[in-house]
TORPA-4810 file (N, C-alpha, C, O; in nm, 3 decimals):
<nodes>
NODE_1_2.437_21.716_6.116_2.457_21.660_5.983_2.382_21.750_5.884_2.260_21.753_5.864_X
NODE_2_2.434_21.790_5.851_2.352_21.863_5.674_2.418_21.787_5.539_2.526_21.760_5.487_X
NODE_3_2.242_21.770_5.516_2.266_21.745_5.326_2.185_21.855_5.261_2.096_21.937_5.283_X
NODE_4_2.276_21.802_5.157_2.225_21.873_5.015_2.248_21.821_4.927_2.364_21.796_4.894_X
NODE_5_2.125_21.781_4.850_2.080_21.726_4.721_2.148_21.834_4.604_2.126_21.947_4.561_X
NODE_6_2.236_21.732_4.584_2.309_21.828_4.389_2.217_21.775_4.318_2.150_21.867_4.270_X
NODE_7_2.161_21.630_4.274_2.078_21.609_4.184_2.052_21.503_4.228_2.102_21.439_4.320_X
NODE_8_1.942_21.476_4.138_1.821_21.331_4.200_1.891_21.208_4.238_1.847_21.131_4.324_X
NODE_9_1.987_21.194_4.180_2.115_21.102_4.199_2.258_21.107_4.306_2.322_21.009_4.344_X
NODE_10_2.277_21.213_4.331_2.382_21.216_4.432_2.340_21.350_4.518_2.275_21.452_4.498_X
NODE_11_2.420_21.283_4.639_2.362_21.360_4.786_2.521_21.389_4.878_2.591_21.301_4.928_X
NODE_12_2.543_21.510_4.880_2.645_21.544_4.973_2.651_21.597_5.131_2.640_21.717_5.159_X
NODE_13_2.665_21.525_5.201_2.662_21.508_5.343_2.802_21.565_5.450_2.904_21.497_5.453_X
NODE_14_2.793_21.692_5.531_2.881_21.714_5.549_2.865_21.741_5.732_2.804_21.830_5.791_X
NODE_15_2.959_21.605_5.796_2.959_21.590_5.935_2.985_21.681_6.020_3.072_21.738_5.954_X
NODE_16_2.976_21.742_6.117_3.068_21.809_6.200_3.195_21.746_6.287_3.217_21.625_6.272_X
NODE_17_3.244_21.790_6.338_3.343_21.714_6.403_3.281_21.610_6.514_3.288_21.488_6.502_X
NODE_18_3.227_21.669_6.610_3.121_21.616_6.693_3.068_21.460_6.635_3.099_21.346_6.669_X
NODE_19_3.001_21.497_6.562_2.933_21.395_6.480_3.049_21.261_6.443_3.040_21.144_6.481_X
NODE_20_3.118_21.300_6.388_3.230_21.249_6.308_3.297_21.185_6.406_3.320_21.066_6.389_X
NODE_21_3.348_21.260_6.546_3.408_21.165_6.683_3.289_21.025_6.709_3.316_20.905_6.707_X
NODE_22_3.136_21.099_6.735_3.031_20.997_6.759_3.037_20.836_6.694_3.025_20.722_6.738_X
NODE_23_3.067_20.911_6.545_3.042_20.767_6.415_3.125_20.711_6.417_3.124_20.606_6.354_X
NODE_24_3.274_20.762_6.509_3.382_20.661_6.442_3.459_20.707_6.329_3.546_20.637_6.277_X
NODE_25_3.419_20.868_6.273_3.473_20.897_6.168_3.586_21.013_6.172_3.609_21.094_6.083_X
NODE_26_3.666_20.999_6.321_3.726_21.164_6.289_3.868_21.099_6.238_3.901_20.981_6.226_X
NODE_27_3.933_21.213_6.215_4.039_21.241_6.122_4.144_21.098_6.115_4.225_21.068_6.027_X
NODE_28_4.118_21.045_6.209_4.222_20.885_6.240_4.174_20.821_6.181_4.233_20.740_6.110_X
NODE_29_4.002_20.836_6.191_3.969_20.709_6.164_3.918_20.705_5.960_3.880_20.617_5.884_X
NODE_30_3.940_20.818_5.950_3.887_20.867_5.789_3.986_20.816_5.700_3.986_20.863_5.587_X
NODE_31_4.051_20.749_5.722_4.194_20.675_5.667_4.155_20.544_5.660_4.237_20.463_5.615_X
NODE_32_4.038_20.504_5.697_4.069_20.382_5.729_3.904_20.339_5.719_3.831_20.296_5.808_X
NODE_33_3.868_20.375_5.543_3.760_20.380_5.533_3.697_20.222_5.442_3.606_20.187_5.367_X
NODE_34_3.815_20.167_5.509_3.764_19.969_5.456_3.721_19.918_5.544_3.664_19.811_5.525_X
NODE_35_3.732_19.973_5.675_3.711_19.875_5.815_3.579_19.873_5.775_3.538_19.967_5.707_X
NODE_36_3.498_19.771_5.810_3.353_19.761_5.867_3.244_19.854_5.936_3.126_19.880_5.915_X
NODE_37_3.354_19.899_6.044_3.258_20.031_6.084_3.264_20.143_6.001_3.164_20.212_6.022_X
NODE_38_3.314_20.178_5.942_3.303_20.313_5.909_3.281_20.280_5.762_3.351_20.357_5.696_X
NODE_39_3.202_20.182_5.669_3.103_20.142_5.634_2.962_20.119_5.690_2.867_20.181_5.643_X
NODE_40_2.952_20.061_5.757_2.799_20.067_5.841_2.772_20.195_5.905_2.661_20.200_5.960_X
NODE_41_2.851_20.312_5.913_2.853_20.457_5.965_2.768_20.521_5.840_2.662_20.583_5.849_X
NODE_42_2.847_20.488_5.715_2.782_20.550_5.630_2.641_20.477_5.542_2.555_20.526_5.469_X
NODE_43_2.668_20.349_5.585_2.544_20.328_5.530_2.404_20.355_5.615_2.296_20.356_5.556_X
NODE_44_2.415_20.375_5.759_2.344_20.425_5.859_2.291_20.550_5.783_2.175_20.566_5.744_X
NODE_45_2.387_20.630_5.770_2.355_20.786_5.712_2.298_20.803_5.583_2.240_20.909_5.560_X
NODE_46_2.309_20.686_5.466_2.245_20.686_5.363_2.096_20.658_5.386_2.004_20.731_5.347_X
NODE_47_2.081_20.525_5.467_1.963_20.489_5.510_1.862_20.608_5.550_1.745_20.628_5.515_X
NODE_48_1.923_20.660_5.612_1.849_20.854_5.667_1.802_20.885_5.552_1.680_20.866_5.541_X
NODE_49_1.857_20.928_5.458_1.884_20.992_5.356_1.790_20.979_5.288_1.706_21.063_5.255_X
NODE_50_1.805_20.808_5.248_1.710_20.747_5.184_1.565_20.760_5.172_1.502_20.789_5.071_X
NODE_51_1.502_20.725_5.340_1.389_20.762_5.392_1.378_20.926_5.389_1.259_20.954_5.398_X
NODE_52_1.427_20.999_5.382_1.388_21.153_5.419_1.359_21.179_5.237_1.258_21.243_5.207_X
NODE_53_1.402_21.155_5.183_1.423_21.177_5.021_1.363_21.081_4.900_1.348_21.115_4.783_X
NODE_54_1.331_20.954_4.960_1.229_20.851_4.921_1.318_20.846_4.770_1.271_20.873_4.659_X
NODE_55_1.480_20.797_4.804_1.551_20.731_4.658_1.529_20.585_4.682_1.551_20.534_4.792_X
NODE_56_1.486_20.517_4.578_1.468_20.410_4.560_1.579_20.356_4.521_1.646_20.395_4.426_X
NODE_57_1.612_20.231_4.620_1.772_20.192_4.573_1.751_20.030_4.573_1.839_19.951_4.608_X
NODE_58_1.644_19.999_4.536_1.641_19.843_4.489_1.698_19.840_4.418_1.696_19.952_4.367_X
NODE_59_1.795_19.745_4.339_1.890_19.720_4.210_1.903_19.833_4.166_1.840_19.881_4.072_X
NODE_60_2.033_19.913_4.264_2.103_20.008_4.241_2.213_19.962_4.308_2.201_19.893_4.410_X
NODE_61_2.358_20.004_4.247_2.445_20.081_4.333_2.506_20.219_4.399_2.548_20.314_4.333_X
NODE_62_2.504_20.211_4.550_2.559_20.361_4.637_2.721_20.290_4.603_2.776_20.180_4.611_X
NODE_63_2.753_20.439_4.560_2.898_20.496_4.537_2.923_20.590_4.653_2.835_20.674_4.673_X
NODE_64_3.054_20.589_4.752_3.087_20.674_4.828_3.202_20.706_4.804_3.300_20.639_4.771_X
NODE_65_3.186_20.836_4.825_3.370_20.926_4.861_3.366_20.986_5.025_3.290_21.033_5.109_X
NODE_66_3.450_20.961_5.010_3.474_21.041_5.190_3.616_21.136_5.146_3.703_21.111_5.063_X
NODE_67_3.599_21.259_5.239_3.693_21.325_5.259_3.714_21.417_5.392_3.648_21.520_5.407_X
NODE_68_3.796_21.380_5.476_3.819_21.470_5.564_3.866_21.614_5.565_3.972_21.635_5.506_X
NODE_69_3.812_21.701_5.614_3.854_21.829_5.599_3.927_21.891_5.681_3.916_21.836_5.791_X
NODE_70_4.007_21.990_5.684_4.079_22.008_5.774_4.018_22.021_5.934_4.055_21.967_6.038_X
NODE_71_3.898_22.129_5.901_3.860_22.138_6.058_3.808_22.045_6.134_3.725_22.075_6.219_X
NODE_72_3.850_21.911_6.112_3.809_21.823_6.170_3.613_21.734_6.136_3.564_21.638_6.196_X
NODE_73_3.552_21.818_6.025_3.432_21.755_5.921_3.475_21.640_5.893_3.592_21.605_5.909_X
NODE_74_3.417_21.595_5.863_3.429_21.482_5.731_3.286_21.489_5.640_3.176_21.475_5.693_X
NODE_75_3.305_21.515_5.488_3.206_21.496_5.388_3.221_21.419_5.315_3.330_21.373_5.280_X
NODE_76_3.094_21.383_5.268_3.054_21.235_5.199_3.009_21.266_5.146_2.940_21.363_5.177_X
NODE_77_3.004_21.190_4.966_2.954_21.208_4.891_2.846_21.071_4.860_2.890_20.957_4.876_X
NODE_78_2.743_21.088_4.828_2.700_20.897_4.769_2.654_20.951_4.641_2.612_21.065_4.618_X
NODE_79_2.667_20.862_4.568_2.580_20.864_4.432_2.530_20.744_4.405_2.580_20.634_4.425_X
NODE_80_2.422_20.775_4.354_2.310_20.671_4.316_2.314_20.639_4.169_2.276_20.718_4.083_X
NODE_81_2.371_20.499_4.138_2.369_20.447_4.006_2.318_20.350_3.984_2.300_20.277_4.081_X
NODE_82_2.267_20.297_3.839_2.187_20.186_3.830_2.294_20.083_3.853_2.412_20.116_3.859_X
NODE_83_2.238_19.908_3.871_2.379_19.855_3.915_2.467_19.791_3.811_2.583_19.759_3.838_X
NODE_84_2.401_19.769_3.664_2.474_19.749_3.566_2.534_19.899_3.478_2.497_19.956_3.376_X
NODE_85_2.649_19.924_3.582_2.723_20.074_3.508_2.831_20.048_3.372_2.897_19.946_3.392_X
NODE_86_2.852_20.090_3.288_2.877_20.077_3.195_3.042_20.176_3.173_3.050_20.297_3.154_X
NODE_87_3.132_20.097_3.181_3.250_20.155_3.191_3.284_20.165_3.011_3.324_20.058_2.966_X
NODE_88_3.275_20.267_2.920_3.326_20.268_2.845_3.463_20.328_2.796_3.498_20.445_2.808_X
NODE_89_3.548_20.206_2.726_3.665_20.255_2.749_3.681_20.259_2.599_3.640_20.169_2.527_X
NODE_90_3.768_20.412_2.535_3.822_20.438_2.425_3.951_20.335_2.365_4.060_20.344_2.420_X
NODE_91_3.932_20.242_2.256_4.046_20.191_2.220_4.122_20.220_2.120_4.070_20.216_2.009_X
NODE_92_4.263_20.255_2.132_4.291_20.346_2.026_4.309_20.211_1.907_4.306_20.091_1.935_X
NODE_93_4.331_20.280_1.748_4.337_20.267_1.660_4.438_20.183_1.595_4.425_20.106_1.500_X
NODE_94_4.553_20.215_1.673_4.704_20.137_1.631_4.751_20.085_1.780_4.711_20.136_1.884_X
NODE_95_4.833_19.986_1.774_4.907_19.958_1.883_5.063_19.908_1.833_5.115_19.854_1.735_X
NODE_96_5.090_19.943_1.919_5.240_19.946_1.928_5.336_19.803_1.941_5.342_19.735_2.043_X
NODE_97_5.392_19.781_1.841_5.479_19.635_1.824_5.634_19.656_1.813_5.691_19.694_1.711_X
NODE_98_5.697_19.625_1.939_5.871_19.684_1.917_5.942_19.444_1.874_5.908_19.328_1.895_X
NODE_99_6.034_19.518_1.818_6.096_19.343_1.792_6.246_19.367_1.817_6.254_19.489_1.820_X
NODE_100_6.333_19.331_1.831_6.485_19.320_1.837_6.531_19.207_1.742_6.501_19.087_1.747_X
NODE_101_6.626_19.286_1.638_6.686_19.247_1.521_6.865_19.242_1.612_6.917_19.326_1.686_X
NODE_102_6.920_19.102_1.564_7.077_19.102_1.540_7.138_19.097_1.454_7.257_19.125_1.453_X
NODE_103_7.052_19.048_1.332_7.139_19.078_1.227_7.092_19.173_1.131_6.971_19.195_1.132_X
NODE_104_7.159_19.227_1.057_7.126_19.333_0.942_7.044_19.294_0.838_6.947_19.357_0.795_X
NODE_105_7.091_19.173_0.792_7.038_19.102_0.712_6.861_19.103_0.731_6.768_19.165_0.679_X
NODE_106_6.877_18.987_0.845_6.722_19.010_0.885_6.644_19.095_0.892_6.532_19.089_0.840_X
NODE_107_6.685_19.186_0.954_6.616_19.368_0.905_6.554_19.358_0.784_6.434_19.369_0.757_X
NODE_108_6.677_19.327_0.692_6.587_19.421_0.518_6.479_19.334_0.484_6.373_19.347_0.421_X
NODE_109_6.548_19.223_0.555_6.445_19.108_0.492_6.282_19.083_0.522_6.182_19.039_0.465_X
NODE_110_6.325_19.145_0.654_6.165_19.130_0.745_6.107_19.299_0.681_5.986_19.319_0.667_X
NODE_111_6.193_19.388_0.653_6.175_19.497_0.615_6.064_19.520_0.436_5.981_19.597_0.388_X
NODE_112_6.139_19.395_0.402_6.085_19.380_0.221_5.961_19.325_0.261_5.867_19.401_0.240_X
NODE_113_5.931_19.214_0.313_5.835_19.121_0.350_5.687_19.254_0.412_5.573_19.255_0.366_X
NODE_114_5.718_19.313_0.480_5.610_19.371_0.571_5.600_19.504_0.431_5.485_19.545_0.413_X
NODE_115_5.699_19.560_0.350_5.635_19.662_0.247_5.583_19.613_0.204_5.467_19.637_0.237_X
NODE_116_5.589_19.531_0.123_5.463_19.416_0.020_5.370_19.378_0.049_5.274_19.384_-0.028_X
NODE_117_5.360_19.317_0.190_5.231_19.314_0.236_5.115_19.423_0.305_4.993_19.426_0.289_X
NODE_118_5.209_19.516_0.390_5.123_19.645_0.420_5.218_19.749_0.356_5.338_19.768_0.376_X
NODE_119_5.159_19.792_0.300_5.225_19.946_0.242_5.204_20.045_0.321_5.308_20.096_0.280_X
NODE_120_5.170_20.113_0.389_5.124_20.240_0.457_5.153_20.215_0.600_5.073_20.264_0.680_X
NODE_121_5.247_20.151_0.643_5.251_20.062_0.757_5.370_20.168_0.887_5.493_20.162_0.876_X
NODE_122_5.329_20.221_0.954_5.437_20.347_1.055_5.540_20.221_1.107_5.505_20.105_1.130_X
NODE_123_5.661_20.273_1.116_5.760_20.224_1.199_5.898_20.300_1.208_5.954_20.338_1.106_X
NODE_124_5.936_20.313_1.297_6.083_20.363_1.379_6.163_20.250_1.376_6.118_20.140_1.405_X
NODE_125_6.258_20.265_1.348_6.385_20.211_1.376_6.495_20.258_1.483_6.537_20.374_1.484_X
NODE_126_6.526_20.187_1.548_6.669_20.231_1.625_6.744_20.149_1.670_6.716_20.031_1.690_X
NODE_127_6.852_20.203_1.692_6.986_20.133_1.692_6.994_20.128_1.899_7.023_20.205_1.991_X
NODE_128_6.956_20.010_1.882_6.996_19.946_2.046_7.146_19.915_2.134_7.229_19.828_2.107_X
NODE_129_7.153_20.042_2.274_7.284_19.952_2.300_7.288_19.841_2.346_7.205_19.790_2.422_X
NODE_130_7.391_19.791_2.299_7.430_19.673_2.367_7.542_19.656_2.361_7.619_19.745_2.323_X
NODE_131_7.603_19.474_2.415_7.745_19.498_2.445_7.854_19.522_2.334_7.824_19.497_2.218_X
NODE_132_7.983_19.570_2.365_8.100_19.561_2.249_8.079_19.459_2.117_8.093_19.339_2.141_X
NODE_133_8.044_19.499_1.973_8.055_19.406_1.901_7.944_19.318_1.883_7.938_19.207_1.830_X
NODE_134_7.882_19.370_1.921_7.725_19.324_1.894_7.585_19.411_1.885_7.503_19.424_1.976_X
NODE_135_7.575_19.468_1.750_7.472_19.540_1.707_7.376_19.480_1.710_7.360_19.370_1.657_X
NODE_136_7.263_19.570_1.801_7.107_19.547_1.744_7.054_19.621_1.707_7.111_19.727_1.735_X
NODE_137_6.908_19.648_1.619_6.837_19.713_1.609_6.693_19.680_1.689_6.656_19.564_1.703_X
NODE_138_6.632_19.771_1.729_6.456_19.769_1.728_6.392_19.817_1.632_6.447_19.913_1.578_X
NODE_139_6.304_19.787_1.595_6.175_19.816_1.496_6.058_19.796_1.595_6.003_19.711_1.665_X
NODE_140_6.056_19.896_1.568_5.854_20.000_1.669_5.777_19.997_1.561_5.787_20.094_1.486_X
NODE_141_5.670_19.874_1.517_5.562_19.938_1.433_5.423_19.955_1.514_5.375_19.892_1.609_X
NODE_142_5.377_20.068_1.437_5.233_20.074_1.497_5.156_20.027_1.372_5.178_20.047_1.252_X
NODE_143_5.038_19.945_1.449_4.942_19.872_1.339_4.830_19.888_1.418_4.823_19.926_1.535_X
NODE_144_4.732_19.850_1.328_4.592_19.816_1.305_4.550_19.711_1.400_4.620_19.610_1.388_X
NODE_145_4.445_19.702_1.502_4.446_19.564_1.603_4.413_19.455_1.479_4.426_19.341_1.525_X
NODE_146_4.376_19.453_1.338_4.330_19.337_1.290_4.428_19.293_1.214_4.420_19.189_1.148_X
NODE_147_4.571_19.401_1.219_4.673_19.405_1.129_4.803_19.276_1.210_4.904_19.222_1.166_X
NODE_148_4.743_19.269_1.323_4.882_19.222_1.494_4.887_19.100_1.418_5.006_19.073_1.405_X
NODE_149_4.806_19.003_1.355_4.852_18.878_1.422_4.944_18.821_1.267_5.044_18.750_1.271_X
NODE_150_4.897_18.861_1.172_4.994_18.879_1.018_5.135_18.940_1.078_5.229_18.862_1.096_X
NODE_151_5.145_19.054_1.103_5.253_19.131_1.145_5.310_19.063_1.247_5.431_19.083_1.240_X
NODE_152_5.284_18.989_1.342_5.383_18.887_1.456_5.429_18.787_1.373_5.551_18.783_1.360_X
NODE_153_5.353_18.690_1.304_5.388_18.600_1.206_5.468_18.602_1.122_5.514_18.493_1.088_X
NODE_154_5.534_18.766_1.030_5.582_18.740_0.961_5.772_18.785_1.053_5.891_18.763_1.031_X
NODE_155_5.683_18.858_1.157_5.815_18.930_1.181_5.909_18.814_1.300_6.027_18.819_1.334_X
NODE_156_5.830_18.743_1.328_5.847_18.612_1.422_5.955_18.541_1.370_6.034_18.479_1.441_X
NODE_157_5.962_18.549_1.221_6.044_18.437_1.128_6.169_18.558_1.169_6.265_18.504_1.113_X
NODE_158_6.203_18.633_1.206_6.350_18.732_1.142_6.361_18.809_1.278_6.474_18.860_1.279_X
NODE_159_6.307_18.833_1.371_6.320_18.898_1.489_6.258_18.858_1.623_6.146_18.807_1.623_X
NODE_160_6.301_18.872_1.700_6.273_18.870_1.875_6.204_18.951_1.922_6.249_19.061_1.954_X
NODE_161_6.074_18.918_1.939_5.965_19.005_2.015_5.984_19.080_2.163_5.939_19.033_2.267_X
NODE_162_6.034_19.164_2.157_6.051_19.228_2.297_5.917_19.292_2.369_5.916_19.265_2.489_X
NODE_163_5.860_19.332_2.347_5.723_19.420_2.356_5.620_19.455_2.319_5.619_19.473_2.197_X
NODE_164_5.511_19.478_2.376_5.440_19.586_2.262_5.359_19.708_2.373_5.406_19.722_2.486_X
NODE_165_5.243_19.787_2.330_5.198_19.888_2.352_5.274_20.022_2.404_5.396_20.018_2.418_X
NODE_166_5.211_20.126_2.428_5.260_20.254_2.433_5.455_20.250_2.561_5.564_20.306_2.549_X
NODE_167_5.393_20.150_2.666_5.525_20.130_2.751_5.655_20.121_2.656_5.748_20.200_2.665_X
NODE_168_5.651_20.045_2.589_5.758_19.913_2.527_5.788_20.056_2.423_5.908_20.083_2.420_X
NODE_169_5.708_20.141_2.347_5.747_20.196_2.202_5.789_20.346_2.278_5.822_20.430_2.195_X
NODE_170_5.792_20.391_2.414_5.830_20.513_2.481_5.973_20.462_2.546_6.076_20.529_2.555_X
NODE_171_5.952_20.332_2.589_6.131_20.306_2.640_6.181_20.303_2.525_6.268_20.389_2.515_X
NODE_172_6.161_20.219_2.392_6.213_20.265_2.297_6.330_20.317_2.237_6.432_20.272_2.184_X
NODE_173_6.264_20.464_2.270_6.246_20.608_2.228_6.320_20.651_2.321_6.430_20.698_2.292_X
NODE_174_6.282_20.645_2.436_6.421_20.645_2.532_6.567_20.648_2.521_6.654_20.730_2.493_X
NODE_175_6.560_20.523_2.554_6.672_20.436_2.533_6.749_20.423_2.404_6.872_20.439_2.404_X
NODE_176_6.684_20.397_2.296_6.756_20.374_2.174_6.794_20.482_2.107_6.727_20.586_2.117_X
NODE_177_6.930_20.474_2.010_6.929_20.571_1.906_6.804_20.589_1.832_6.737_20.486_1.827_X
NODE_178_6.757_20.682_1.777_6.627_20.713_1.650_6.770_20.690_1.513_6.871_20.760_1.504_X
NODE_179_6.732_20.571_1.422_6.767_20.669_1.320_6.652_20.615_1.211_6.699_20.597_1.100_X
NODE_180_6.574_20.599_1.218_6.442_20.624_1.070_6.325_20.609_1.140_6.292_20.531_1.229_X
NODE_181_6.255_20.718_1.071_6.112_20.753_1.101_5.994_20.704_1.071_5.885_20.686_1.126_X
NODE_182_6.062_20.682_0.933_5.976_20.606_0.808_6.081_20.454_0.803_6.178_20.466_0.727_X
NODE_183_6.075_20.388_0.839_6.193_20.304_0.824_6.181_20.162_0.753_6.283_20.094_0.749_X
NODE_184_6.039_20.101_0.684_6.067_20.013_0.608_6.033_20.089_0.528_6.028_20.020_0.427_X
NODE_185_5.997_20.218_0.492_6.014_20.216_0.321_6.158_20.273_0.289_6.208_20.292_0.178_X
NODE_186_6.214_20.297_0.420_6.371_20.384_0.383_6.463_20.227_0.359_6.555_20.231_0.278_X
NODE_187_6.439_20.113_0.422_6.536_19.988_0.433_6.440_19.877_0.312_6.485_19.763_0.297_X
NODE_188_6.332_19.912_0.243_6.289_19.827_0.142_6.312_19.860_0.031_6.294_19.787_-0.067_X
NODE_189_6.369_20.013_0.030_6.477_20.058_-0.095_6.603_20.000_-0.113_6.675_20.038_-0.205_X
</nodes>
């Protein structure tokens, strides 16, 4: 078994094959790294680790990767984190609101209603297929998260909510004709 310390925090451990048949860890069994044993394999080997290197892992969490290598190794990675880790996630700015219009009418109307109230407001329009003799449109707006619940309300009265976020405004785009870019200030004229 050899380690090597990358930093005070994580320790990379790399088995031989030998070793790896011993633990329960060769190439069959490295697949199948939920079972019980081959958890207590590696926590055996952290425990080593631990004591030889004196990491203090009271209210911490060990993170493992395993990877088998071709020549029959297997290396492990652990890292040592405190146990309240902090997943920060970026939220974007606008989110994406698609609606399905049947009548034309309703369009301009929900179209006048949302210029007056937000002016600066992005939305696509497109022309949806559907069957013989029955036109729809979609309207894709992107808004403001504090902008959603005005903007469902008004558009609730005149259209059918099909979707929202990046999924819903890329099938879209897909699927539908494009024809306006800018499209309630082109249909509130």
């Amino acid at each position: 078994m050899k380690v090597q310390l990358l930093n005070p925090s994580r320790f990379l451990v790399v088995l031989s094959r030998e070793e790896s048949q011993v633990l329960g860890l060769s190439r069959e069994g490295a697949s199948q790294w939920q079972s019980l044993h081959c958890r207590l394999a590696a926590a055996r080997i952290f425990s080593q680790i631990s004591r030889k290197y004196r990491v203090p892992v009271a209210g911490r969490t060990i993170l493992l990767r395993a990877y088998p290598a071709g020549s029959g190794e297997t290396i492990l990675l652990f890292t040592v984190c405190p146990k309240k880790r902090l997943r920060l996630r970026t939220v974007s700015q606008h989110h994406a609101l698609l609606y399905e219009f049947s009548r034309a009418e309703d369009l301009f109307r929900a179209a006048s209603a949302l210029r007056g109230r937000f002016p600066g407001l992005s939305s696509r329009l497109y022309r949806w297929p559907s069957p013989p003799q029955a036109d729809r449109w979609r309207l894709c707006v992107s808004a403001r998260l504090h902008e959603i619940p005005a903007l469902r309300c008004i558009l609730g009265e005149y259209a059918r909510f099909t979707g929202g976020g990046r999924l819903a405004a890329c099938s879209a785009c897909e699927y539908g004709i494009l024809l306006s870019d800018c499209a309630l200030e082109t249909l509130a004229q």
